[in-house]
PADOKOL-702515 format. One line per 5 residues: for each residue x, y, z of C-alpha. Coordinates in Angstrom, 2 decimals. Example, Ala and Ser with C-alpha at 12.3 -4.5 7.8 and 13.67 -1.06 7.14 Angstrom:
BEGIN
12.30:-4.50:7.80 ~ 13.67:-1.06:7.14 .
This chain:
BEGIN
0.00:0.00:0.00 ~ 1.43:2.99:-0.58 ~ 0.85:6.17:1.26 ~ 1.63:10.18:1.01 ~ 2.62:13.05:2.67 .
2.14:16.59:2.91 ~ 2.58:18.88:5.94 ~ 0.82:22.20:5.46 ~ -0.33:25.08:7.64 ~ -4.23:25.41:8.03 .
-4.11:28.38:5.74 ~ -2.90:26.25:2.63 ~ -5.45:23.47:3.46 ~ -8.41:23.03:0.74 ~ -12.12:22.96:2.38 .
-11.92:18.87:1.14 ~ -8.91:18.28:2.89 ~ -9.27:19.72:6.50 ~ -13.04:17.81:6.14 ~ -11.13:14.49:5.92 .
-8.88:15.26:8.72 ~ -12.09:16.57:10.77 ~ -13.89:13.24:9.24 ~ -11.09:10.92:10.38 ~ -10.57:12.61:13.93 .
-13.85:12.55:14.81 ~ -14.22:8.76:13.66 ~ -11.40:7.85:16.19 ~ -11.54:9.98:19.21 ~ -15.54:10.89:19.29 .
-16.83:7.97:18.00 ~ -14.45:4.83:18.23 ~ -13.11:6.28:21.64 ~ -17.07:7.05:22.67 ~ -15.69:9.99:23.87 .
-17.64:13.69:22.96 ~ -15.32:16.40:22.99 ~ -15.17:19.79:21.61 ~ -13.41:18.60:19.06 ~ -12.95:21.69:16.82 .
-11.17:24.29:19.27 ~ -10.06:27.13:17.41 ~ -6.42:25.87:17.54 ~ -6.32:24.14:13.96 ~ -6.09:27.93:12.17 .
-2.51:28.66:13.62 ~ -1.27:24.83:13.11 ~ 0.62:22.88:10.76 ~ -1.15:19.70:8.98 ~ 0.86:16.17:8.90 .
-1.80:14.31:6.23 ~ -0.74:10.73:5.51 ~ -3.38:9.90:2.20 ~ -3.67:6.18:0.76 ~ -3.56:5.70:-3.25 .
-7.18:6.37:-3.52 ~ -6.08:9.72:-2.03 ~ -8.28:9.22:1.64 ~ -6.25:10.51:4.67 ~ -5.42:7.33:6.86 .
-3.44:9.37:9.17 ~ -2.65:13.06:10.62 ~ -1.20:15.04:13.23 ~ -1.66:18.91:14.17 ~ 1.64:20.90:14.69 .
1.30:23.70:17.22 ~ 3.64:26.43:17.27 ~ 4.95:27.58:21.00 ~ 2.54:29.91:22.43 ~ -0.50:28.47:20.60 .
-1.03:25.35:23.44 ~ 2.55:25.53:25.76 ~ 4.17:29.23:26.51 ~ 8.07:28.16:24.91 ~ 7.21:24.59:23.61 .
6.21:23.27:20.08 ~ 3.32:21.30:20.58 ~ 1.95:17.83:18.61 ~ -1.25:16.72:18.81 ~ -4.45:15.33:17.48 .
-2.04:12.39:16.19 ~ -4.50:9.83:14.40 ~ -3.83:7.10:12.64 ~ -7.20:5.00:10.94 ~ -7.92:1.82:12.75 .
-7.29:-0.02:9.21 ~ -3.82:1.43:9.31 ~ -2.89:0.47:12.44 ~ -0.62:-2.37:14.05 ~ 1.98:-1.46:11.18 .
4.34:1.29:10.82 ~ 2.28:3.84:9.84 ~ 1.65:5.24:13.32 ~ 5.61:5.49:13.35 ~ 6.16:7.08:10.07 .
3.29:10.10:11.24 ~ 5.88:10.68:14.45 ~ 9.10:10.82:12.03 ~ 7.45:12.88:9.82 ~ 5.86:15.51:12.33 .
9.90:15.86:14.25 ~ 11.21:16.22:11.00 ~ 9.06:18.82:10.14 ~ 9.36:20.36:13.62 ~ 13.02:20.55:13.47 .
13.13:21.84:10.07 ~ 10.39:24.54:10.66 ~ 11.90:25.57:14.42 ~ 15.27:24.40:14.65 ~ 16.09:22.53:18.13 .
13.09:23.09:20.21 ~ 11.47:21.13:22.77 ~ 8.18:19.45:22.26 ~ 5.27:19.10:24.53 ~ 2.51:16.45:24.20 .
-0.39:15.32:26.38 ~ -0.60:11.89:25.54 ~ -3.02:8.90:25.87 ~ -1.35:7.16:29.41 ~ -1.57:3.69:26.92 .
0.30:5.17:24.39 ~ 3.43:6.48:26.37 ~ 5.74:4.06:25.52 ~ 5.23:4.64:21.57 ~ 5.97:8.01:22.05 .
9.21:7.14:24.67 ~ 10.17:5.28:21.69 ~ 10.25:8.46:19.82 ~ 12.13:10.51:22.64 ~ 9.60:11.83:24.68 .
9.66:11.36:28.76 ~ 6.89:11.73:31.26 ~ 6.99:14.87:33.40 ~ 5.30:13.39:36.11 ~ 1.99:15.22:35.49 .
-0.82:12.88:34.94 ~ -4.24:13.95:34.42 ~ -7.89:12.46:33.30 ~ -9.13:14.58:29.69 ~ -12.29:13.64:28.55 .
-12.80:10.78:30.87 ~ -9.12:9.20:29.36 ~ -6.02:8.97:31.68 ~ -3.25:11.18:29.60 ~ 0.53:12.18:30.73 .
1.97:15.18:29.79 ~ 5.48:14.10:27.60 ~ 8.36:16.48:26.61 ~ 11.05:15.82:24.22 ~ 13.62:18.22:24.38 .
């Protein structure tokens, strides 16, 4: 299967694509996750875009990009990261982390990076450098750990 990628700020996106990103966010952390959330904050208009598409051009996977200041004072911030539940147990999840640092450290330079992850995910994103800061929280009704990679 092979798969695409494009990183672009909100301002470049086309009406179709940020729909499919909405379409496959909502699918996973609304829906799959039975969890209802406000999912469409205001922060997606000053963010960067990861969009992983398949060959029939539908968006299997996707990340936001936050500059610092938007969600943490002084850190870059990654979230939203989605991967559809077709796509997963494979790489892709992966790939959508290398691609979102790359772009990070490209875009910013060397820059920390804050996350609030999913307490069951932590160790996918330890693999990718982060570490717990010790602040553990419930959002939404999920246990989630705040992770910085520096």
């Amino acid at each position: 299967m092979g798969f695409s990628w494009q990183i672009k700020h909100y301002s470049e996106l086309s009406v179709d694509e940020f729909h499919d990103i909405l379409q496959l966010r909502i699918e996973v952390f609304v829906v799959e996750q039975n969890c209802p959330y406000q999912e469409v904050d205001g922060k997606d208009k000053d963010s960067f875009h990861v969009i992983c598409s398949d060959e029939k051009n539908q968006v299997c996977a996707t990340a936001r990009i936050l500059p610092n200041g938007i969600y943490y004072p002084d850190d870059v911030a990654i979230g939203r990261v989605v991967v559809h539940k077709k796509n997963r147990g494979a790489t892709l999840g992966h790939e959508l982390m290398r691609e979102s640092l790359a772009f990070i450290s490209k875009q910013f330079g060397a820059t920390s990076i804050r996350i609030s992850a999913q307490e069951h995910l932590s160790n996918y994103y330890q693999s990718h450098g982060f570490i717990e800061t010790g602040k553990a929280y419930l959002e939404d009704g999920i246990p989630h750990v705040e992770m910085l990679r520096k």
